[in-house]
C-alpha positions as CSV (number, residue, x, y, z in Angstrom):
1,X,34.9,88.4,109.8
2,X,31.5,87.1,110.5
3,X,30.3,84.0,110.5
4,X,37.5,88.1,109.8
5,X,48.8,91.2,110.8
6,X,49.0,93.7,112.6
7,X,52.9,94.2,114.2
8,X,52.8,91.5,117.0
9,X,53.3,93.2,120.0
10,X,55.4,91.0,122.6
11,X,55.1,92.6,126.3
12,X,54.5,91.2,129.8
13,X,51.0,89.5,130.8
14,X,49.2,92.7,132.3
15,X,47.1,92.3,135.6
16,X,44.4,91.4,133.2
17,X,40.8,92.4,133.2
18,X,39.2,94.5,135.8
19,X,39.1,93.3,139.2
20,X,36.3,95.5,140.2
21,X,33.5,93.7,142.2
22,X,30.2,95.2,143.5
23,X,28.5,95.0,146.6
24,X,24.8,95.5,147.3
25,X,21.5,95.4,145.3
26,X,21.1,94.7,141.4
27,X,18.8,96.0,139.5
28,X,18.4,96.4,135.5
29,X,21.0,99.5,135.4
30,X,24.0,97.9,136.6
31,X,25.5,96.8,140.4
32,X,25.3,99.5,142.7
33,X,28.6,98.8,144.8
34,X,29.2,100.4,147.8
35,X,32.7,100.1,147.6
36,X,33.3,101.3,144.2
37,X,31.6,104.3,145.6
38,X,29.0,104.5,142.0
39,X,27.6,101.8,139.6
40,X,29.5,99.0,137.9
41,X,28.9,98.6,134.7
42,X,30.1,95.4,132.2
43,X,31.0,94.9,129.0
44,X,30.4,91.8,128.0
45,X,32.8,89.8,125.4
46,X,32.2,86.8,123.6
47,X,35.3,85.7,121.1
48,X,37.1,82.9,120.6
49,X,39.6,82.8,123.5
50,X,41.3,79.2,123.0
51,X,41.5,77.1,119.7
52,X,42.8,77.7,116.4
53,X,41.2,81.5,116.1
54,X,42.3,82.5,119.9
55,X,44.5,85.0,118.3
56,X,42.3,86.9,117.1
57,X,40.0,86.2,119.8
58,X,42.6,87.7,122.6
59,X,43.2,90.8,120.4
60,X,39.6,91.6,120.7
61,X,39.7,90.7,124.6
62,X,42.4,93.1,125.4
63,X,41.3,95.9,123.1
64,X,37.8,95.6,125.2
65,X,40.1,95.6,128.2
66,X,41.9,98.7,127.1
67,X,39.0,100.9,126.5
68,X,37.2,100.0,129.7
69,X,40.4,100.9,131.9
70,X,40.7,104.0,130.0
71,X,37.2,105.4,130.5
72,X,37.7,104.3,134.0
73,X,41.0,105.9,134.5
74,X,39.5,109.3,132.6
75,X,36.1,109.1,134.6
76,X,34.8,109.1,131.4
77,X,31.5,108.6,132.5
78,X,30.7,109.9,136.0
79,X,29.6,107.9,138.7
80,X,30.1,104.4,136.5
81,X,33.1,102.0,136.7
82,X,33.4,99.8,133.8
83,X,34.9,96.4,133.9
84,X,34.9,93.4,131.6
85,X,33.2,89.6,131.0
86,X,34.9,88.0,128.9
87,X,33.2,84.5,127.3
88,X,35.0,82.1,125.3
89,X,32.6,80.9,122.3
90,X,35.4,78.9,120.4
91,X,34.0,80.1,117.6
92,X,31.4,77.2,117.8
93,X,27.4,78.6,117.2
94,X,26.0,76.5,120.4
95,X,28.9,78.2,122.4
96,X,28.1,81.7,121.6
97,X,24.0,81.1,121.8
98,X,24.9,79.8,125.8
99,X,27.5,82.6,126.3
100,X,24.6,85.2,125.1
101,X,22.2,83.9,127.5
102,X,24.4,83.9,130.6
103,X,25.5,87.6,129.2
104,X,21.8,88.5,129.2
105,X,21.4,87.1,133.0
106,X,23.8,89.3,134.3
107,X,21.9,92.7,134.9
108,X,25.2,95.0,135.4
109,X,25.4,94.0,131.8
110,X,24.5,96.5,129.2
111,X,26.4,96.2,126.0
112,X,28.3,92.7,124.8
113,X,31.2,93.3,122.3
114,X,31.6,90.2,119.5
115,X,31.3,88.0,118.2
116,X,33.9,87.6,115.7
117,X,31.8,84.9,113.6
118,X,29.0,85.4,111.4
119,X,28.1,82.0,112.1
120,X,27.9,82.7,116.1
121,X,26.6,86.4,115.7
122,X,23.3,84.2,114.1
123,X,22.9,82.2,117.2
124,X,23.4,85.1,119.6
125,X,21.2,87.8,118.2
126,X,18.3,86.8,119.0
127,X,18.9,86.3,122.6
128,X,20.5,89.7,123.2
129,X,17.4,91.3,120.9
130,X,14.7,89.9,123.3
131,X,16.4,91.3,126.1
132,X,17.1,94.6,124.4
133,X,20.8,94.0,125.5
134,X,22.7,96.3,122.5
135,X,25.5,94.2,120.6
136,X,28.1,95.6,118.6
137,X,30.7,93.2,116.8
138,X,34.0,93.9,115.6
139,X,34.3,91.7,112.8
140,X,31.4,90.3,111.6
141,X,30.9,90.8,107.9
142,X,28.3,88.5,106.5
143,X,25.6,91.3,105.3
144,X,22.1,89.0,106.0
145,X,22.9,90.1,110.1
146,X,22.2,93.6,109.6
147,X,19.9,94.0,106.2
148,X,17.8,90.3,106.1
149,X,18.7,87.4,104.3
150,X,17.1,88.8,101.4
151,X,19.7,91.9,101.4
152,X,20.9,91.7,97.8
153,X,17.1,92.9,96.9
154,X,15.4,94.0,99.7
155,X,17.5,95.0,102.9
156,X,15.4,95.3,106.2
157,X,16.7,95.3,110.0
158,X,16.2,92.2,111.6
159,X,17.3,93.3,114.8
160,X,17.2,97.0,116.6
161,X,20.0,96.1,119.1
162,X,22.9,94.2,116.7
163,X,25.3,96.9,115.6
164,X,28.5,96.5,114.3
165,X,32.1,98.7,113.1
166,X,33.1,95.8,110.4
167,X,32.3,96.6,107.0
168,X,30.5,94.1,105.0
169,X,31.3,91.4,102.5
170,X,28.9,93.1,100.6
171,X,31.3,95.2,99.7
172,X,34.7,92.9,100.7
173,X,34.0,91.0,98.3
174,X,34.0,92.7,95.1
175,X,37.2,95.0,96.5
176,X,39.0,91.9,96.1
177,X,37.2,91.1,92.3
178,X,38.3,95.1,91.5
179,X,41.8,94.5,92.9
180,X,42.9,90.8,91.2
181,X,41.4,92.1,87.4
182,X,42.5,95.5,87.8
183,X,45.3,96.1,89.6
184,X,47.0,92.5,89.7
185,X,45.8,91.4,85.7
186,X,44.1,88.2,87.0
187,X,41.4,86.6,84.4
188,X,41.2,82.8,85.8
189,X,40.0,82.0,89.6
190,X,39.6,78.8,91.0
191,X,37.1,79.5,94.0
192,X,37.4,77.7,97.4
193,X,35.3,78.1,100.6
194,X,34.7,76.4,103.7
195,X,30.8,76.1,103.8
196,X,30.4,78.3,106.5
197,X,28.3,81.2,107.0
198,X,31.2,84.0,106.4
199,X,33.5,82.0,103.9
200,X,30.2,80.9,102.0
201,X,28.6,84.3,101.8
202,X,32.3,85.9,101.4
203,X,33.2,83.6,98.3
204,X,29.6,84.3,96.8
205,X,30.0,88.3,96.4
206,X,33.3,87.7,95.1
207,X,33.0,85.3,92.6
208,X,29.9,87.8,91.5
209,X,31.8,90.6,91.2
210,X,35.4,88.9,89.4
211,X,32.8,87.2,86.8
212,X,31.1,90.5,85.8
213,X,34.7,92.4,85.6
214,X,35.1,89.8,83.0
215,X,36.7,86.9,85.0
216,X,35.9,83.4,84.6
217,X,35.8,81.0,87.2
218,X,38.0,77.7,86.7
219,X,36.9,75.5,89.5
220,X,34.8,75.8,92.6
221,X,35.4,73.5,95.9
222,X,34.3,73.3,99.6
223,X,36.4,72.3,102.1
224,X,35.9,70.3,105.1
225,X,37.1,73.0,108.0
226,X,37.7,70.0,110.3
227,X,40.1,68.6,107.8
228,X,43.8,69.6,107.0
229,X,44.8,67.7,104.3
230,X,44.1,69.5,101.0
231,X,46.0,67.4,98.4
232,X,43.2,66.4,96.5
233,X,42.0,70.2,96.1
234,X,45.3,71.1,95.4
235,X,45.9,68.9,92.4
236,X,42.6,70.0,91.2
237,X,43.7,73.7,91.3
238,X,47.1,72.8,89.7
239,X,45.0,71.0,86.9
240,X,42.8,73.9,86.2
241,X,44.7,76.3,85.0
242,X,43.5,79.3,87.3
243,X,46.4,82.4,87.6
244,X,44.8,83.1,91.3
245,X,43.0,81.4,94.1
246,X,39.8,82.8,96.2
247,X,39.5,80.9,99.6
248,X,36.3,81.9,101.6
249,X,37.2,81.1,105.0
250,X,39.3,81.7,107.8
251,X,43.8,81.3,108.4
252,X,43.3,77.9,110.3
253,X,42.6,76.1,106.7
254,X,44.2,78.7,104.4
255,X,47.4,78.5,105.8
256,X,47.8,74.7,105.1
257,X,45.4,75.2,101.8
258,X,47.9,77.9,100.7
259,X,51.3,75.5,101.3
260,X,49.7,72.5,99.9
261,X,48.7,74.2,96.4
262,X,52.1,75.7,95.8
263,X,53.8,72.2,96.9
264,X,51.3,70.6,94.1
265,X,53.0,73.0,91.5
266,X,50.5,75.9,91.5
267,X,52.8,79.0,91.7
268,X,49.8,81.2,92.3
269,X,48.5,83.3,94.7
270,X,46.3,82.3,97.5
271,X,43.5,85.4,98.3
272,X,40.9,85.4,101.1
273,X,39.0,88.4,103.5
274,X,39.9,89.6,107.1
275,X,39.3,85.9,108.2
276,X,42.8,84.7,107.0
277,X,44.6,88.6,107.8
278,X,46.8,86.9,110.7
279,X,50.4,86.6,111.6
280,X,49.1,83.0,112.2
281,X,48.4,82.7,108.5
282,X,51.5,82.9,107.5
283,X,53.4,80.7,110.0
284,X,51.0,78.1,108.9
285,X,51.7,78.5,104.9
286,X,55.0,78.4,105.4
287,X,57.5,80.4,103.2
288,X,55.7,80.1,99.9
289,X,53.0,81.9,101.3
290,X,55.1,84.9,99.6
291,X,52.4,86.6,97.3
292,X,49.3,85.6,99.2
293,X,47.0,87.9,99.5
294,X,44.0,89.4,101.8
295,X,41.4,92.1,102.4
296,X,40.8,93.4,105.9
297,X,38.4,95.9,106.9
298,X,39.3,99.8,107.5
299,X,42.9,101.3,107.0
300,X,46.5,100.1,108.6
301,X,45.6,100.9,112.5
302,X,49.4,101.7,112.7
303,X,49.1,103.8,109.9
304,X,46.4,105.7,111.3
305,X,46.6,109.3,113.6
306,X,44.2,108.3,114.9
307,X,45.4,105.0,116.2
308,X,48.7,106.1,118.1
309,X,47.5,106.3,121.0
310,X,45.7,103.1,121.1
311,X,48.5,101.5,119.8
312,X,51.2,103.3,122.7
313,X,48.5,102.7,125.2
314,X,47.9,98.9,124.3
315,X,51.8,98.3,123.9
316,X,52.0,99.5,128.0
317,X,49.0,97.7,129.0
318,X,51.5,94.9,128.8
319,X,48.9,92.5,127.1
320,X,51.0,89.5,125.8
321,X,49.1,89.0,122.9
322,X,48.8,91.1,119.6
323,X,45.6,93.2,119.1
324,X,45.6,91.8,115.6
325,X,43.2,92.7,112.6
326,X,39.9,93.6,115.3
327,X,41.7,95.2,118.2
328,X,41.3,98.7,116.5
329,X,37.7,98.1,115.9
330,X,36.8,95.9,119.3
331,X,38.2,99.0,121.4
332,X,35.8,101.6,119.4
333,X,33.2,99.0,120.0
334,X,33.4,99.3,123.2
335,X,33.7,102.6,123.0
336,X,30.5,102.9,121.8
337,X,29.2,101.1,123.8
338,X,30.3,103.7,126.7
339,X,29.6,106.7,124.5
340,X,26.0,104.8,124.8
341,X,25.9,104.5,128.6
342,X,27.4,108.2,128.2
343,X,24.5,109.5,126.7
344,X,21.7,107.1,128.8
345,X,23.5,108.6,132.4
346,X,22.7,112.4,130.9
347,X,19.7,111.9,130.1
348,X,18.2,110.6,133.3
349,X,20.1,113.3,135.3
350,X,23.5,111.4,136.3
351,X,22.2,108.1,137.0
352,X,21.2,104.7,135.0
353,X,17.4,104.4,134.9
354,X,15.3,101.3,135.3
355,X,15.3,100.6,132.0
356,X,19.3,101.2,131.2
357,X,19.4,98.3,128.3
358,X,16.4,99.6,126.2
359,X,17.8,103.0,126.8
360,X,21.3,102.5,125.9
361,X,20.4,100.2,122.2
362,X,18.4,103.3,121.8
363,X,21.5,105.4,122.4
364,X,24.1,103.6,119.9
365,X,21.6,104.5,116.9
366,X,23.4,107.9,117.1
367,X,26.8,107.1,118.8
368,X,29.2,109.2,116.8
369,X,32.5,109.9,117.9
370,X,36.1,109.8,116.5
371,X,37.4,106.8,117.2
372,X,40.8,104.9,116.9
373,X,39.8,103.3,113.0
374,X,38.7,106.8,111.7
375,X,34.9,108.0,112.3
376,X,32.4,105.8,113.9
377,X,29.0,106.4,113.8
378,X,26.6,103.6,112.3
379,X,23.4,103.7,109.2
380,X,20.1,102.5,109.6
381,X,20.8,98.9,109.4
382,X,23.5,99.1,112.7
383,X,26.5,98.7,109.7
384,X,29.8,101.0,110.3
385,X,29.3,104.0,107.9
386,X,33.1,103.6,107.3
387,X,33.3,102.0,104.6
388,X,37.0,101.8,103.6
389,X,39.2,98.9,103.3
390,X,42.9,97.4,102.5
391,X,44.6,95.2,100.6
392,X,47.3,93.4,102.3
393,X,50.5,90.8,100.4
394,X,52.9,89.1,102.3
395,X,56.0,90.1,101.9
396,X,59.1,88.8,103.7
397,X,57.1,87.0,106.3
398,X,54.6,90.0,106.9
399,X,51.7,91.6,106.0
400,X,52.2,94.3,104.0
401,X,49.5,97.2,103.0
402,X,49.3,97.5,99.3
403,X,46.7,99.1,98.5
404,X,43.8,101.1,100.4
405,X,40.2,102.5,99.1
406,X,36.5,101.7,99.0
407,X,34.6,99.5,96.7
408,X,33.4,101.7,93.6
409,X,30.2,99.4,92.5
């Protein structure tokens, strides 16, 4: 998602987070704690943990968790002990910038996992880059954080430590365009979006792509994402005659978007990006959200081989929340995270050296490993080379997969 459901998964609150604390000196590679008996080393997490995108936020929290316990409880990497800090940015810019600062102040820090929007990611980045303190998001999808704001015609690399295992709306975008005039025999879209960096950027490729497959576009509006009354959009949509909607944004607004156009008399599907894929979507659009549609990055996680033992694993962890449409990709970002502490620890003959955070951004330029959403490895810009993604509809009160590929542009 930028600024982005999975089978809920109901269990008892685990213990939580590691409990791990270090003793002794700090220096730039991590606490060295006596009683740990080796060096502790945190993943930071910024996501939104409260407010109306907490459930996403959560899923990305626990799938951190996961993956941290799990290289602990394999000894994955000898002589560390990872545990987690998790920040809630409540999806808010300001939040996120803070979060990133007090990330960067921590030395046993050296990797942060998140954001999960674009719009946060562009306050954050920065502050992790100068402090050459890697980053590697889950869900961020606007392409300007990777390849430049001028990416559509020249792509550079803004920043050497911002990775990410999201695939971008560069490519969302238009899957959605292929999928509504080619597979679902749509010809008239009225276009929504929420003003935001993600929705914007999300609703722009589309629109690009549906008008040269031979779409037209019968109505463009933005939305107020404080607001949640609709009606007046909704009677404009009715009015235009579009067979389909595009909302660029995320399920807080597109649930009550999606109820209020089909209560104005427009019978048509309501289509957005991995930013309304959530259970939560469709308790908030209600019953007539039967049709609605969305893209999410990657394949089904419980589809996936590879994924069954991420999914077992997270289901015994006990986490009360569902690992949702990230949880897949924040546990291999983690992952890659320790695949880059890994690979910094060899190479300095078993220990962190001074300079562990230059060292371990250095280090996720060739992570490659098989992870729990297929191959993960990442291009020259930091973007996920996997570039695959799914269509989901909901059916009887659930996402349903209906169709999986990659964009052919």
């Amino acid at each position: 998602m930028r600024q982005r459901s999975l089978i809920a998964i109901t269990a008892a609150l685990s213990a939580g987070a590691l409990t791990l604390t270090a003793c002794g000196s700090r220096d730039s590679g991590g606490d060295k704690g006596s009683d740990s008996g080796g060096t502790v080393v945190t993943i930071g997490v910024d996501a939104p943990l409260t407010g109306d995108l907490s459930a996403l936020g959560l899923g990305i929290k626990n799938s951190v968790d996961l993956a941290a316990k799990t290289a602990n409880k394999q000894k994955y990497v000898d002589g560390v002990t990872f545990k987690i800090e998790a920040l809630d940015d409540q999806a808010q810019p300001s939040s996120g910038q803070q979060n990133a600062t007090k990330l960067v102040a921590d030395k046993s820090v050296l990797g942060v996992v998140g954001p999960l929007n674009s719009s946060v990611a562009e306050s954050m980045q920065k502050v992790f880059d100068d402090a050459k303190l890697v980053e590697v998001s889950p869900a961020n999808t606007n392409p300007a954080l990777t390849q430049g704001t001028d990416w559509a015609t020249d792509k550079k690399r803004v920043y050497k430590s911002y990775f990410r295992t999201a695939t971008t709306d560069a490519i969302q975008g238009p899957f959605a365009a292929q999928y509504l005039v080619n597979d679902a025999k749509k010809k008239k879209v009225f276009v929504i979006d929420d003003k935001k960096t993600y929705g914007a950027g999300l609703a722009g490729t589309f629109t690009e792509e549906f008008k040269k497959l031979g779409g037209t576009v019968a109505g463009t509006e933005h939305i107020n994402p404080d607001s949640k009354d609709f009606s007046a959009i909704a009677t404009k949509v009715k009015n235009s005659g579009a067979d389909v909607v595009y909302y660029g944004g995320e399920y807080p607004q597109a649930g009550p978007l999606s109820k209020q156009i089909k209560a104005a008399g427009a019978k048509i599907p309501v289509v957005g990006g991995d930013g309304i894929y959530s259970a939560d979507f469709i308790k908030l659009a209600g019953a007539t959200a039967a049709g609605d549609l969305a893209t999410s990055v990657g394949a089904p996680v419980e589809e996936l081989a590879s994924a069954k033992e991420f999914v077992a694993n997270y289901k015994n962890g006990g986490y009360k929340e569902a690992y949702e449409a990230y949880g897949g990709y924040a546990y291999d970002s983690a992952w890659a995270i320790i695949e880059a502490v890994k690979k910094t620890v060899e190479d300095n003959d078993g220990k962190l050296p001074d300079d562990a955070r230059a060292k371990v951004t250095e280090a996720m330029q060739n992570v490659s490993f098989d992870g729990v959403t297929g191959k993960v490895s990442f291009d020259e810009f930091g973007d996920a080379t996997n570039k695959q993604l799914t269509v989901y509809a909901v059916e009887n009160g659930a996402w349903k997969a209906v169709k999986s590929g990659t964009y052919s542009g």
